[in-house]
Backbone as a ProteinNet text record, in pm:
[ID]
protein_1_A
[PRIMARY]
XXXXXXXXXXXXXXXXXXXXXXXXXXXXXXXXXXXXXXXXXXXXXXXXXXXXXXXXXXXXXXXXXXXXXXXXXXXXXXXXXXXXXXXXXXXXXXXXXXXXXXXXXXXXXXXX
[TERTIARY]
-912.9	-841.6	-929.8	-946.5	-1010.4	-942	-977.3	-975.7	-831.5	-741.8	-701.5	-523.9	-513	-546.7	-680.3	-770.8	-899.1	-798	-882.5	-833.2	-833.2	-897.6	-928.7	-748.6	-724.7	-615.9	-529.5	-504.4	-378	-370.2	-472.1	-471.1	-419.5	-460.5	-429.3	-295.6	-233.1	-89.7	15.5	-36.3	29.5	91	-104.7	-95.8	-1.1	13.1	114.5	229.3	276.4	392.7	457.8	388.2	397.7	444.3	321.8	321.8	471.9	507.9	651.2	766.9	767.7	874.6	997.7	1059.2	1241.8	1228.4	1137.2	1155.1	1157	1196.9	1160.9	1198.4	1107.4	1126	1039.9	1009.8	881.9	862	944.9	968.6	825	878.2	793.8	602.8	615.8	471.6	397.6	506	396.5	382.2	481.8	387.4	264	291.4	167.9	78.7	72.2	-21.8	-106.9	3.9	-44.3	-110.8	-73.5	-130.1	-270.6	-304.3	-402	-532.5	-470.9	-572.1	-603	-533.3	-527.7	-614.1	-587.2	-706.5	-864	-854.7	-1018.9	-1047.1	-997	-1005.7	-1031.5	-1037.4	-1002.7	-1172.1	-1190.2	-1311.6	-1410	-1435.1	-1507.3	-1567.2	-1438.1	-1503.9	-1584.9	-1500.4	-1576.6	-1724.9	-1730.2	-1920.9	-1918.8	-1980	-1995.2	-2093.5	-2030.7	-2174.6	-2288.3	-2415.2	-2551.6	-2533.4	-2619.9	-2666.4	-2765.5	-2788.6	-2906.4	-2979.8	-3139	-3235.3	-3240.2	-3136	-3109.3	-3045	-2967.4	-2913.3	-2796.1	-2735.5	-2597.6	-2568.4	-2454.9	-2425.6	-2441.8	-2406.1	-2414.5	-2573.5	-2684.3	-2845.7	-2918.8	-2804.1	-2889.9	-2856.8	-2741.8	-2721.2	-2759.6	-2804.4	-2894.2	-3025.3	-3065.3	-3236.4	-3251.8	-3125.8	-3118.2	-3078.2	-3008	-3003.8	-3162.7	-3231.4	-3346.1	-3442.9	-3406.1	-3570.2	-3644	-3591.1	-3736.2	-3686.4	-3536.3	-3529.1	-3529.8	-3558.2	-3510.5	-3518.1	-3491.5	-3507.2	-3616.8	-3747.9	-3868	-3877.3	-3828.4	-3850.9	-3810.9	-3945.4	-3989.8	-3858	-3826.6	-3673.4	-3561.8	-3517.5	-3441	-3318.7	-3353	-3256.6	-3229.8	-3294.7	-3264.7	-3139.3	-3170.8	-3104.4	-2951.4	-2970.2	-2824.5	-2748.8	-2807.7	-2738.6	-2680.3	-2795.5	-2708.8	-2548.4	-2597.6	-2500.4	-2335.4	-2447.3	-2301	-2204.1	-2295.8	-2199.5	-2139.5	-2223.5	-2174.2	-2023.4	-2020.9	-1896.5	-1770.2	-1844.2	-1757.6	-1638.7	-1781.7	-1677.5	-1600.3	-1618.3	-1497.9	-1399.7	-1425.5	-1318.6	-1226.9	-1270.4	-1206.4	-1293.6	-1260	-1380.9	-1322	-1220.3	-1149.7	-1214	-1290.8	-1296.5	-1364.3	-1309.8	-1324.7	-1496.9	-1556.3	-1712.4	-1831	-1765	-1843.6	-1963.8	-1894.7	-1981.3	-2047.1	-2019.1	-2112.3	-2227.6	-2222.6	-2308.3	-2389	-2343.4	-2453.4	-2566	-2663.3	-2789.2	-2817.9	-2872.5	-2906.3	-2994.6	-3014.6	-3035.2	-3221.9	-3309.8	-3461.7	-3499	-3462.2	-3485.9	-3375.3	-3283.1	-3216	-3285.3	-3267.2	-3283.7	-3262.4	-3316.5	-3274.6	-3159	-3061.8	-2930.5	-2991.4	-2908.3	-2927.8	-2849.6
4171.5	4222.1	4204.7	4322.4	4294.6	4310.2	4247.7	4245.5	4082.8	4110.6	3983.9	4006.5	3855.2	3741.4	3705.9	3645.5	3674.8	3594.3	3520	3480.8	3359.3	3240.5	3111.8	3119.3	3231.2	3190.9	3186.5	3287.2	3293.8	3166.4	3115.2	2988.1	2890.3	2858	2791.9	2777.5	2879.9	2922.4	2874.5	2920.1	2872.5	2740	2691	2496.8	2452.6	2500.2	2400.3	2451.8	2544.9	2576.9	2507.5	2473.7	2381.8	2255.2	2223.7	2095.4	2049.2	2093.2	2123.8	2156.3	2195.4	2196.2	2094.7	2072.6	1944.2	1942.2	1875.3	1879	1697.7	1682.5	1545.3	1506.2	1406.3	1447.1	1465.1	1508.2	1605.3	1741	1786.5	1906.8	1891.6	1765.6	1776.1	1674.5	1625.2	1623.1	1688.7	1808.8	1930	2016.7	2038.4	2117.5	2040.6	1899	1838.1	1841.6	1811.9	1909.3	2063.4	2134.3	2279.4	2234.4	2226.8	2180.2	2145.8	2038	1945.6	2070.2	2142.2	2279.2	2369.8	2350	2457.9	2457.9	2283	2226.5	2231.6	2234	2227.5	2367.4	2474.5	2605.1	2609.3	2553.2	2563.9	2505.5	2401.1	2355.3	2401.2	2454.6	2510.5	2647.9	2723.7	2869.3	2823.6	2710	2669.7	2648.6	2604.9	2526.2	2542.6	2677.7	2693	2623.3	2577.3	2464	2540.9	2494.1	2553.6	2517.2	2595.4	2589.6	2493.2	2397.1	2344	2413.4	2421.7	2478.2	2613.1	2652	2810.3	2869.7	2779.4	2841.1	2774.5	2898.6	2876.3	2749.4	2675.5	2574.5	2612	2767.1	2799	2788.7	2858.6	2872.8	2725.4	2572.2	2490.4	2425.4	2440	2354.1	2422.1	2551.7	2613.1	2561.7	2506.8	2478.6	2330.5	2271.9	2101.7	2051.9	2174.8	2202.3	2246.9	2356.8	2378.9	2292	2191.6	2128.2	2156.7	2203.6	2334.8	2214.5	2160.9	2058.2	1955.2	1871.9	1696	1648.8	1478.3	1418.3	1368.7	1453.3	1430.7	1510.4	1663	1770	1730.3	1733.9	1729.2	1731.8	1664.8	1709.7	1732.5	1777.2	1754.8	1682	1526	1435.1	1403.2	1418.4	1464	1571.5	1656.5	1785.7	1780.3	1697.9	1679.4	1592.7	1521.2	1386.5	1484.9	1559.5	1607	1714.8	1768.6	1855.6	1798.2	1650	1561.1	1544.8	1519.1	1471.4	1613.9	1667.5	1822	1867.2	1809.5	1841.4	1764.1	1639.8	1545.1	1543.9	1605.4	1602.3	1747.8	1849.5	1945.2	1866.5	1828.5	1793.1	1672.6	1574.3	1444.4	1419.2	1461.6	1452.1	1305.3	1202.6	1071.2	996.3	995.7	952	781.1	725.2	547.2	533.3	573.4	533	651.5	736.7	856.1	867.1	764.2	794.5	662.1	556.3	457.1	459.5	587.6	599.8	695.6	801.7	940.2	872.7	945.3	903.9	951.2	911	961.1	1000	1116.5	1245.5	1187.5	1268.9	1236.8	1175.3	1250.2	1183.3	1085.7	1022.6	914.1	770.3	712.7	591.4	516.7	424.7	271.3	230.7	242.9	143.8	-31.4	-103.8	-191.7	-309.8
-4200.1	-4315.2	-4438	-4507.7	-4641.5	-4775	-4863.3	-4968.1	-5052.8	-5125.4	-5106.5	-5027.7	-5001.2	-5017.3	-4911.6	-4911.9	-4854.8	-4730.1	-4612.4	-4526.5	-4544.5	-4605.4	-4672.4	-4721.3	-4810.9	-4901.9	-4826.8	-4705.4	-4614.4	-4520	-4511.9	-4411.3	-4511.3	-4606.5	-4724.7	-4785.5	-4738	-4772.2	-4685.6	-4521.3	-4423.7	-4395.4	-4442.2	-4459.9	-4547.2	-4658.3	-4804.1	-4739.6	-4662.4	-4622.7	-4503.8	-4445.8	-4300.7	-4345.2	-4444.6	-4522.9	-4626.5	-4648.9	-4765.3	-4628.6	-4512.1	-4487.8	-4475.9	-4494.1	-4497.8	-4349.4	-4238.5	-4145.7	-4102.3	-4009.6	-3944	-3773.9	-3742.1	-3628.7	-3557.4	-3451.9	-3354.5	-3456.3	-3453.5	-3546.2	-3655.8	-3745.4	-3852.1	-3788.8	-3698.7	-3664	-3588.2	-3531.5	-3485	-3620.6	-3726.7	-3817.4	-3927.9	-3889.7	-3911	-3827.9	-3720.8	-3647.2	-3666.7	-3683.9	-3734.8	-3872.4	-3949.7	-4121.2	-4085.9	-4031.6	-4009.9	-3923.2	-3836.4	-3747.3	-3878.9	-3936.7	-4042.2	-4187.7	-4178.9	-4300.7	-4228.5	-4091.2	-4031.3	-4024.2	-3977.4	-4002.3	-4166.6	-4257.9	-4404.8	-4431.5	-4367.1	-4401.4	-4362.2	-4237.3	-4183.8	-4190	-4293.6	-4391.4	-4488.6	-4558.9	-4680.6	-4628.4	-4549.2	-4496.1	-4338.2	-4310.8	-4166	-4104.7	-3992.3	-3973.5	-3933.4	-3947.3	-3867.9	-3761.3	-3685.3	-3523.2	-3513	-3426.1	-3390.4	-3365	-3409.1	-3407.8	-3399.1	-3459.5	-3499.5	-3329.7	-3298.2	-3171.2	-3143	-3043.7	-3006.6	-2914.2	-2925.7	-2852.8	-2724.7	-2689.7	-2507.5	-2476.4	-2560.8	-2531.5	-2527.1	-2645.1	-2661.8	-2503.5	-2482	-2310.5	-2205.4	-2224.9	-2112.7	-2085.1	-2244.6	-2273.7	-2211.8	-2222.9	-2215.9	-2063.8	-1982.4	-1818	-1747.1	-1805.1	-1740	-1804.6	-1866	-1927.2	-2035	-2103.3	-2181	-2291.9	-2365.8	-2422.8	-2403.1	-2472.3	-2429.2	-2547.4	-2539.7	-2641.1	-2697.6	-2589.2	-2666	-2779.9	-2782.3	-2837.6	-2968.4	-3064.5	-3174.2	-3264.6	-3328.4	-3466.8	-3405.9	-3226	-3184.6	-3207.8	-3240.9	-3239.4	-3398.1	-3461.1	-3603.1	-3612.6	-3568.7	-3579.3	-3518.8	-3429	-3308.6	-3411.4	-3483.3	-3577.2	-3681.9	-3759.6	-3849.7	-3855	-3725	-3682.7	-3675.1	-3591.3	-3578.4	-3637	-3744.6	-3947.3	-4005.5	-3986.3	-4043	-3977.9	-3833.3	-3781.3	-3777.3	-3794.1	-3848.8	-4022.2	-4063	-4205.4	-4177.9	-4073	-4104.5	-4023.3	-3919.4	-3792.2	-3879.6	-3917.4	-3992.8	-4162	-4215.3	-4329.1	-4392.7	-4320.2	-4344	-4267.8	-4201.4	-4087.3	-4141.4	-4123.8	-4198.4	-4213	-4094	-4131.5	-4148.7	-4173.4	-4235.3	-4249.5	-4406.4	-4545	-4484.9	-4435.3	-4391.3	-4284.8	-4213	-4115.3	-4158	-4268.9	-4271.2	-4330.2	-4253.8	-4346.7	-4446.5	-4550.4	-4754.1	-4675	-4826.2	-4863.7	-4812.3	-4822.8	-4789.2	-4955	-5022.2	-5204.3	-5234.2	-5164.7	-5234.3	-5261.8	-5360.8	-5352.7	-5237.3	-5238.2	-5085.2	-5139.2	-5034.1	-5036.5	-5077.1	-5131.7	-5144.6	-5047.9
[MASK]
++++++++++++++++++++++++++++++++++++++++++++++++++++++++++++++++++++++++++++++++++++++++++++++++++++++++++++++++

């Protein structure tokens, strides 16, 4: 569908609506449930994650079944980490140790 409400807004809409319903119950923690699919669908327009090494999750486990990858392969495991975090903050962007595990920026200062 083009033009507005874009699709960000309609997901966005759905969510505060789920979210606000007078429900309780199972009732009201499956539309917390829905809300919560709905905020990761939400995050994940905002910042689509990259591909590892410019490839699809199906080509990187083809490469990592026949060999051609491993964990020797150069930036590999760099790359798998960052992806990690990247998916982390759409999937749980709460997630208690986050912000304690991502690694700073290449120009940050040393933690102290």
């Amino acid at each position: 569908m083009a033009g507005l409400p874009s699709a960000g807004e309609l997901i966005a809409a759905v969510r505060v609506f789920l979210e606000d319903l007078p429900l309780t119950g199972r009732d009201l923690f499956q539309a917390r449930v829905a809300a919560n699919a709905l905020a990761i669908v939400e995050r994940e327009l905002a910042a689509p994650l990259p591909p590892v090494f410019e490839l699809s999750d199906v080509v990187l486990c083809e490469r990592f079944r026949a060999g051609t990858l491993d964990a020797a392969t150069a930036g590999l495991l760099d790359a798998l980490i960052a992806a990690t975090f990247a998916r982390l903050a759409v999937d749980s962007p709460r997630y208690a140790t986050l912000a304690r595990l991502r690694p700073p920026p290449p120009d940050a200062a040393p933690r102290r």
